[in-house]
N, C-alpha and C positions, 0 to 999 in steps of 0.2 A: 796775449789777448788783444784783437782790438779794442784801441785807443778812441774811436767813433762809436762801441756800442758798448754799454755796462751789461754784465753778465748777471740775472737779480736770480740768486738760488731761489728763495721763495717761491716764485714765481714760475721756475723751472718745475717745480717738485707739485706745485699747484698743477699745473697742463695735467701731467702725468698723473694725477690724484684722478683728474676728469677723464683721460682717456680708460683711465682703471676702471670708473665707475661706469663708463658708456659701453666697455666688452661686458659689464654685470648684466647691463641694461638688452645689451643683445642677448644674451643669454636668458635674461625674463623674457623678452618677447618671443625666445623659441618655444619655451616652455608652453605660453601662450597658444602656438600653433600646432604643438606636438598633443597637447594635452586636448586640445578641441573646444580651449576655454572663451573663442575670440567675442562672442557674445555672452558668454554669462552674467557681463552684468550691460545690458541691453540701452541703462540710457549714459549722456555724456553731456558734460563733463560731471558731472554728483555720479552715485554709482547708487542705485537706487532712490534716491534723492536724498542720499547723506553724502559725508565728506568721509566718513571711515564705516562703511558696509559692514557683517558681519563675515570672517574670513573664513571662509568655511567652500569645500566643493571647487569648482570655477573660478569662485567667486575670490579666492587668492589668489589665483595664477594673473587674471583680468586686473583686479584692481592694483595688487603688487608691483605690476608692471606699472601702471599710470603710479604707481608713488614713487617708484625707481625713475620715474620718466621725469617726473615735477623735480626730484633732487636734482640729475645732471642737467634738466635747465638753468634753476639758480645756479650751481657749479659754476656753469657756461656765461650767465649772466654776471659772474662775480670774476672771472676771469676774461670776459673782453672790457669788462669796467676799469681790472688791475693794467690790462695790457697798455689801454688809451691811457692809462696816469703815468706808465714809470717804462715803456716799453718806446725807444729812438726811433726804430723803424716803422715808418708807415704802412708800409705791406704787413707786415704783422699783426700792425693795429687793423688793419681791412681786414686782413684772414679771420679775427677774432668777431669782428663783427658778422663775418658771413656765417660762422661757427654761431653766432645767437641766432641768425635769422636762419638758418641749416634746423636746429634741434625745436625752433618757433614751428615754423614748419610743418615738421618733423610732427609735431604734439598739436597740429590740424588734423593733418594726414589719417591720426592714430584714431580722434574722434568721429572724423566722416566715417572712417570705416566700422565704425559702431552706428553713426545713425542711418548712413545709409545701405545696414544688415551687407558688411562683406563685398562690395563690388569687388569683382578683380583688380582693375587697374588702380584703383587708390588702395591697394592691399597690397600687389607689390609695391607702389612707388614709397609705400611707408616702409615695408623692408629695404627698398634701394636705398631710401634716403640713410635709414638709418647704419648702412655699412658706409656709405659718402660722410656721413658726420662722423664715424668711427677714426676717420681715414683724416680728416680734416682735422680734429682736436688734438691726434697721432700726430700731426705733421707738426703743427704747435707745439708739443713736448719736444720735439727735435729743432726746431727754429730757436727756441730759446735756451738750448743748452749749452754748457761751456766747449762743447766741440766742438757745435756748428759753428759758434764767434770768432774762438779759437782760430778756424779754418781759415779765417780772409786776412791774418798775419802769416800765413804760410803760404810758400810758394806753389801751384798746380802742379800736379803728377802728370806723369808723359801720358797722356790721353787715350783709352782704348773704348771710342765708341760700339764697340759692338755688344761689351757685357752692360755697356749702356740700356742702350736697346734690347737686349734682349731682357733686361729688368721692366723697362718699361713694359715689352709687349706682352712679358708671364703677370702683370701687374693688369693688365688693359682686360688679359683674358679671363684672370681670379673674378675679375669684377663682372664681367659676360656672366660668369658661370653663377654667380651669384643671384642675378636677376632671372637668369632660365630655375634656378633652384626654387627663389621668390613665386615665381610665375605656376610651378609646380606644386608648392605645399599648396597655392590660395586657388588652384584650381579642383584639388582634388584628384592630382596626378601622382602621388608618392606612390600608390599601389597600384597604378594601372599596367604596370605589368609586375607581377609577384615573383618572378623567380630570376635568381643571378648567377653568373653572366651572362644567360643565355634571356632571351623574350619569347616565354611562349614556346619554348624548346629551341628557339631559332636564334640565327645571328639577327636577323633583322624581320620584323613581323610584318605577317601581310595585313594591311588597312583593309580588303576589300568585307564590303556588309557580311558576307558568309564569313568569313574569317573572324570579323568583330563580336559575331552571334554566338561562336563554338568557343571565344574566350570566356565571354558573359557565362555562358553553361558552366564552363571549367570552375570559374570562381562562385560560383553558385554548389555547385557539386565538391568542391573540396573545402566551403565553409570559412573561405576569405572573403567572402560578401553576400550579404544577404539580397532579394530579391528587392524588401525593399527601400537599398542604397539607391537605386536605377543603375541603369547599364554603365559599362566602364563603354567612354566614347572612342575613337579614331583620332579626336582631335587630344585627348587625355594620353593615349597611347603615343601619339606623336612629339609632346610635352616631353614627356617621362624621356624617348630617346632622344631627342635633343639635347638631353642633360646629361646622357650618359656618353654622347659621342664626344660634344664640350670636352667635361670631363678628358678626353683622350689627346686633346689638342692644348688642355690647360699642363697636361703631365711632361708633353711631347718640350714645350718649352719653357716648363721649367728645368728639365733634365737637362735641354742645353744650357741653360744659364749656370745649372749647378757644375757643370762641366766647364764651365768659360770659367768661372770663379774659380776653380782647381786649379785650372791653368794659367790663372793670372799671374804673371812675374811683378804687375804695376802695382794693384793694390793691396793694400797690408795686410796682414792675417787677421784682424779682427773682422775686417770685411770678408773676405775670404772662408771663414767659418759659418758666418748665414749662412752658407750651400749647404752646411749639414742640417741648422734650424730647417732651413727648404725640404732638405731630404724627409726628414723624419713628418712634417706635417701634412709634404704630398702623402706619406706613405698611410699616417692616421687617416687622412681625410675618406683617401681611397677605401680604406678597410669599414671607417664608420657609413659610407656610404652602402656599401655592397651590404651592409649589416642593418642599415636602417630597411631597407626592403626584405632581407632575409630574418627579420624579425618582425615583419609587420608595424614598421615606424614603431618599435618602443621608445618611449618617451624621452628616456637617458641618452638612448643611441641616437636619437634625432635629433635631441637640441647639441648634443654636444659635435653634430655633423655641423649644425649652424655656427655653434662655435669657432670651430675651429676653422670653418672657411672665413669667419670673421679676421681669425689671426695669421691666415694666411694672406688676403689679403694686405695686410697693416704691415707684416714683414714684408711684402716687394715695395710697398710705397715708402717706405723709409730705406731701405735697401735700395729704393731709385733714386730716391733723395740723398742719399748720402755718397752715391757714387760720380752725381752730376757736382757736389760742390767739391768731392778730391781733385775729378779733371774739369772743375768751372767751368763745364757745358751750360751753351746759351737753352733755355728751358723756354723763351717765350712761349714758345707753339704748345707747351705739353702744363704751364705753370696754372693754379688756379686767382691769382690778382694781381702776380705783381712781376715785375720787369728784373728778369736774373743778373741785369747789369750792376743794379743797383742792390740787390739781394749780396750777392755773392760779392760785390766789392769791398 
């Protein structure tokens, strides 16, 4: 172990406590969006002007998440306070602090979009931020572990930038895909087109007004939307495939990456094995997705699609992280505070 950083279990097993409880916390805020509960309790921050509402209806899914939300705050606040006492490295102690001001945020974001009923864009930037936080208290559990320290008493591995890269770019895209997904629950685009694989019978639907009209009819007549939902839009329809093409481009390179990792002769077999974690969660994501539409967003099937794109994400970012410090690739360009010279030395 390096002799320049102390290893503090505690402290390890703490990150990880918080990163555990912030996938829960994703996981209520699906529930939130799948169930349709984003206003049930209408004011912020009291939930009807109490501190514990009666849980009943909406009114669990809404307020549960703000109580799930207020714990991995403190978490987060008890863990950049531990980092600044007993943590040598500076960049850490930054990370931890961007990590409170991330989940501070975070628990703005969550209120505006109660008081000002739903806008889009502070609805997804509250879902962005909150797989960004997932991602940043993740990287924390791994910056403090006995591996990572471990690592800068061992010599670098023979370098192969490309499985590099190509973690970074399945990593760059999980997150794309995430904010088109974001962009989709909060517009009202999960159903705008109902049937799968196909759109509307088609590979690809036509936008034009007549076309738009004889959709509306179709979901009207087969009793996946009522009249008066209002019409499913061009721009909703447009949402929906952008997510589904994403999708095609997020799978395209992960399958190279899980192939580079196959074929790695550099890195060790524990690394080497994320390609099957990869596998199996491309392969759930896909199936809960095609299933969240082919069930009319049931509730199960769509949070646990948010789910799991949460843990698909947090697998390539540590899976990026942990393959730049075997070959101590310089990260400035890609790092979120600190300088990989000093990181990694």
């Amino acid at each position: 172990m390096s002799a320049s950083v102390t290893h503090h279990k505690a402290l390890h097993r703490f990150s990880v406590f918080c990163a555990v409880c912030t996938f829960f916390l994703i996981i209520a805020g699906g529930l939130v969006t799948s169930t349709g509960s984003s206003l049930a309790v209408p004011d912020w921050p009291l939930s009807y002007g109490q501190l514990m509402p009666p849980m009943v209806g909406g009114i669990l899914y809404e307020h549960g998440h703000r109580m799930i939300a207020s714990f991995v705050g403190l978490l987060t606040l008890i863990l950049t306070v531990w980092l600044w006492r007993k943590e040598e490295r500076r960049w850490v102690k930054i990370l931890g602090i961007t990590a409170l001001g991330t989940v501070i945020t975070q628990g703005l974001l969550g209120g505006l979009t109660v008081v000002l009923l739903l806008p889009t864009p502070i609805s997804v930037a509250h879902a962005t931020l909150a797989q960004t936080f997932f991602a940043i208290v993740s990287s924390i559990a791994l910056f403090t572990s006995k591996w990572w320290i471990e690592r800068a008493a061992q010599r670098p591995m023979d370098n192969d930038r490309t499985v590099f890269r190509l973690s970074l770019a399945a990593a760059a895209a999980v997150y794309v895909q995430l904010i088109l997904g974001a962009l989709m629950r909060h517009t009202g685009s999960g159903l705008a087109v109902p049937d799968f694989p196909l759109a509307y019978g088609q590979l690809i639907p036509s936008l034009s007004p007549d076309a738009i009209a004889h959709y509306n009819q179709q979901l009207i007549d087969s009793n996946l939307r009522l009249f008066a939902d209002g019409p499913v839009t061009s721009g909703q329809i447009l949402i929906h495939m952008l997510h589904r093409a994403w999708a095609l481009v997020v799978t395209g390179v992960s399958i190279g990456l899980i192939v580079k990792l196959a074929r790695s002769s550099s890195l060790p077999a524990y690394i080497r094995r994320v390609g099957y974690v990869l596998s199996g969660l491309i392969a759930l994501q896909i199936t809960l997705g095609a299933y969240t539409v082919l069930t009319q967003k049931a509730v199960a099937v769509a949070t646990a699609h948010v789910a799991v794109g949460a843990l698909l994400l947090v697998t390539l970012v540590l899976l990026t992280l942990r393959i730049a410090r075997l070959y101590r690739i310089e990260l400035k360009r890609f790092s979120f505070v600190y300088s990989t010279e000093r990181a990694l030395a």
